[in-house]
Steps between C-alpha positions, in 0.01 A plus 500: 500500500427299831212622709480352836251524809484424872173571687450923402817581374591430124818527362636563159764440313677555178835349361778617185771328461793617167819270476813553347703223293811442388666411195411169567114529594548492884351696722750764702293683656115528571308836645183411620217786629225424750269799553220416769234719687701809555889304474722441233812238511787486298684168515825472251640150463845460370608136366860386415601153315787253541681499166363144422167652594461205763453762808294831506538742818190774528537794763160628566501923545195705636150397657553131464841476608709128440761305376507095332699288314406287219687148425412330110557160399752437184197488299371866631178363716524699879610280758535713823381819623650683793349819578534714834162349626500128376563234313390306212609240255380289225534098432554327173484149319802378370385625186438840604116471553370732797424302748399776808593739765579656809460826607553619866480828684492564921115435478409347186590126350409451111544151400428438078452182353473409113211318382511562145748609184506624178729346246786729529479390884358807695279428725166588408257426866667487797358368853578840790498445861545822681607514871417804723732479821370738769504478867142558696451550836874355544469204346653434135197394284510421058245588257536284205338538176512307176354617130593437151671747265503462133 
Protein backbone atom coordinates (compact mmCIF):
# COMPACT_ATOMS: atom_id res chain seq x y z
CA UNK A 1 0.00 0.00 0.00
CA UNK A 2 1.66 3.46 -0.91
CA UNK A 3 -0.09 6.53 0.38
CA UNK A 4 1.11 9.69 -1.04
CA UNK A 5 0.33 13.56 -0.52
CA UNK A 6 0.80 16.92 -2.23
CA UNK A 7 -0.48 20.07 -0.45
CA UNK A 8 -4.66 18.93 0.13
CA UNK A 9 -4.94 16.16 -2.01
CA UNK A 10 -3.86 12.58 -0.81
CA UNK A 11 -3.60 9.77 -2.84
CA UNK A 12 -3.80 6.09 -2.30
CA UNK A 13 -2.72 3.24 -3.55
CA UNK A 14 -2.79 -0.47 -3.46
CA UNK A 15 -0.75 -3.13 -5.48
CA UNK A 16 -1.30 -7.38 -6.34
CA UNK A 17 0.81 -8.84 -8.32
CA UNK A 18 0.28 -13.32 -9.21
CA UNK A 19 3.01 -14.82 -11.63
CA UNK A 20 3.02 -17.77 -13.55
CA UNK A 21 6.19 -20.19 -13.99
CA UNK A 22 7.26 -22.64 -16.03
CA UNK A 23 8.58 -25.96 -15.81
CA UNK A 24 11.68 -24.51 -15.11
CA UNK A 25 10.79 -21.82 -12.31
CA UNK A 26 10.68 -18.76 -14.69
CA UNK A 27 8.39 -16.37 -14.72
CA UNK A 28 5.99 -16.22 -18.11
CA UNK A 29 3.79 -14.10 -17.30
CA UNK A 30 2.93 -11.59 -14.40
CA UNK A 31 -0.75 -9.83 -13.79
CA UNK A 32 -0.39 -7.10 -11.61
CA UNK A 33 -3.70 -4.95 -10.10
CA UNK A 34 -3.50 -1.33 -8.97
CA UNK A 35 -6.81 -0.11 -7.52
CA UNK A 36 -6.56 3.71 -6.44
CA UNK A 37 -9.21 6.36 -5.31
CA UNK A 38 -12.02 5.42 -7.56
CA UNK A 39 -9.53 3.50 -10.59
CA UNK A 40 -8.46 0.18 -11.07
CA UNK A 41 -5.44 -0.94 -13.57
CA UNK A 42 -4.77 -4.09 -14.97
CA UNK A 43 -1.24 -4.45 -16.35
CA UNK A 44 -0.35 -8.18 -17.82
CA UNK A 45 3.33 -8.75 -18.53
CA UNK A 46 4.29 -11.53 -20.77
CA UNK A 47 8.13 -12.75 -20.70
CA UNK A 48 9.81 -15.14 -23.25
CA UNK A 49 13.50 -16.78 -22.87
CA UNK A 50 16.31 -17.54 -25.32
CA UNK A 51 16.81 -21.31 -25.16
CA UNK A 52 20.19 -20.83 -23.28
CA UNK A 53 18.16 -18.55 -21.05
CA UNK A 54 20.84 -15.73 -21.81
CA UNK A 55 17.98 -13.19 -23.22
CA UNK A 56 14.41 -12.54 -21.77
CA UNK A 57 11.86 -10.32 -23.92
CA UNK A 58 8.70 -8.88 -21.65
CA UNK A 59 5.68 -7.20 -23.57
CA UNK A 60 3.89 -5.09 -21.11
CA UNK A 61 -0.32 -5.26 -21.70
CA UNK A 62 -2.86 -2.83 -19.96
CA UNK A 63 -2.43 0.40 -17.69
CA UNK A 64 1.31 0.30 -17.65
CA UNK A 65 1.95 -0.45 -21.10
CA UNK A 66 5.96 -1.53 -22.26
CA UNK A 67 8.33 -3.65 -23.69
CA UNK A 68 12.45 -4.60 -22.54
CA UNK A 69 14.95 -6.92 -23.11
CA UNK A 70 17.11 -8.58 -20.68
CA UNK A 71 20.90 -9.69 -21.61
CA UNK A 72 22.72 -12.37 -18.71
CA UNK A 73 26.23 -13.09 -18.39
CA UNK A 74 27.41 -16.97 -18.87
CA UNK A 75 27.25 -17.16 -15.24
CA UNK A 76 23.37 -15.86 -15.12
CA UNK A 77 24.13 -12.22 -13.36
CA UNK A 78 21.94 -9.37 -15.68
CA UNK A 79 24.09 -7.42 -17.75
CA UNK A 80 21.82 -5.11 -19.89
CA UNK A 81 18.41 -3.87 -19.77
CA UNK A 82 16.61 -2.34 -22.71
CA UNK A 83 13.21 -1.33 -22.09
CA UNK A 84 10.91 1.08 -24.27
CA UNK A 85 11.85 4.05 -21.90
CA UNK A 86 15.60 3.46 -20.95
CA UNK A 87 18.44 1.89 -20.31
CA UNK A 88 20.40 0.22 -17.72
CA UNK A 89 23.29 -2.08 -17.18
CA UNK A 90 25.40 -3.56 -14.57
CA UNK A 91 29.46 -3.80 -14.17
CA UNK A 92 31.47 -6.65 -12.80
CA UNK A 93 35.03 -7.66 -11.45
CA UNK A 94 36.75 -10.13 -13.25
CA UNK A 95 35.57 -12.40 -10.77
CA UNK A 96 32.05 -11.64 -11.06
CA UNK A 97 31.77 -9.23 -8.02
CA UNK A 98 29.10 -6.33 -8.63
CA UNK A 99 30.78 -3.58 -9.09
CA UNK A 100 27.70 -0.79 -10.04
CA UNK A 101 25.29 0.71 -12.38
CA UNK A 102 23.65 2.76 -14.78
CA UNK A 103 20.30 3.45 -15.26
CA UNK A 104 18.95 6.17 -17.69
CA UNK A 105 15.56 7.42 -18.74
CA UNK A 106 14.63 10.98 -20.89
CA UNK A 107 14.75 12.80 -17.43
CA UNK A 108 16.35 10.77 -14.91
CA UNK A 109 20.27 9.51 -14.59
CA UNK A 110 20.89 6.70 -11.78
CA UNK A 111 24.47 6.07 -11.35
CA UNK A 112 25.26 2.91 -8.52
CA UNK A 113 28.44 2.30 -7.09
CA UNK A 114 29.56 -0.77 -4.79
CA UNK A 115 31.04 -0.10 -1.57
CA UNK A 116 30.69 -3.27 0.10
CA UNK A 117 30.17 -7.36 -0.49
CA UNK A 118 29.17 -10.30 1.00
CA UNK A 119 31.18 -13.43 0.48
CA UNK A 120 29.30 -14.91 -2.31
CA UNK A 121 30.09 -11.37 -4.00
CA UNK A 122 26.73 -9.38 -4.04
CA UNK A 123 26.98 -6.25 -3.25
CA UNK A 124 25.71 -5.49 0.00
CA UNK A 125 25.86 -1.04 0.26
CA UNK A 126 26.01 0.68 -2.67
CA UNK A 127 26.89 4.58 -3.16
CA UNK A 128 23.44 6.24 -5.60
CA UNK A 129 23.73 9.41 -7.38
CA UNK A 130 20.49 10.32 -8.97
CA UNK A 131 20.25 12.94 -11.80
CA UNK A 132 16.98 14.87 -12.48
CA UNK A 133 17.30 16.49 -16.09
CA UNK A 134 14.58 19.13 -16.56
CA UNK A 135 14.56 22.29 -18.46
CA UNK A 136 13.35 25.68 -16.45
CA UNK A 137 12.57 28.74 -17.80
CA UNK A 138 14.48 27.43 -21.10
CA UNK A 139 17.47 26.65 -19.79
CA UNK A 140 18.58 22.84 -19.17
CA UNK A 141 19.36 22.65 -15.39
CA UNK A 142 20.45 18.91 -13.14
CA UNK A 143 19.39 18.00 -9.79
CA UNK A 144 21.78 15.57 -8.41
CA UNK A 145 21.39 13.56 -5.40
CA UNK A 146 23.54 10.97 -3.67
CA UNK A 147 22.43 8.38 -0.62
CA UNK A 148 23.42 5.01 0.41
CA UNK A 149 21.37 1.83 -0.04
CA UNK A 150 22.00 -1.29 1.84
Amino acid sequence: MVALQMGQTQSLSQQVCVYKRDGAGRITKATQVEAGNGTLGITRQYYVYTPDGRVRFYLSLGQSPGYGLYFYRPDSRLRLVIRHNGLSSSRFTADGRDLGGLAQTPFITYLMTCQRWDSAGNCRLIAKQEQVHAVVQGKEKTLSTRYLLR
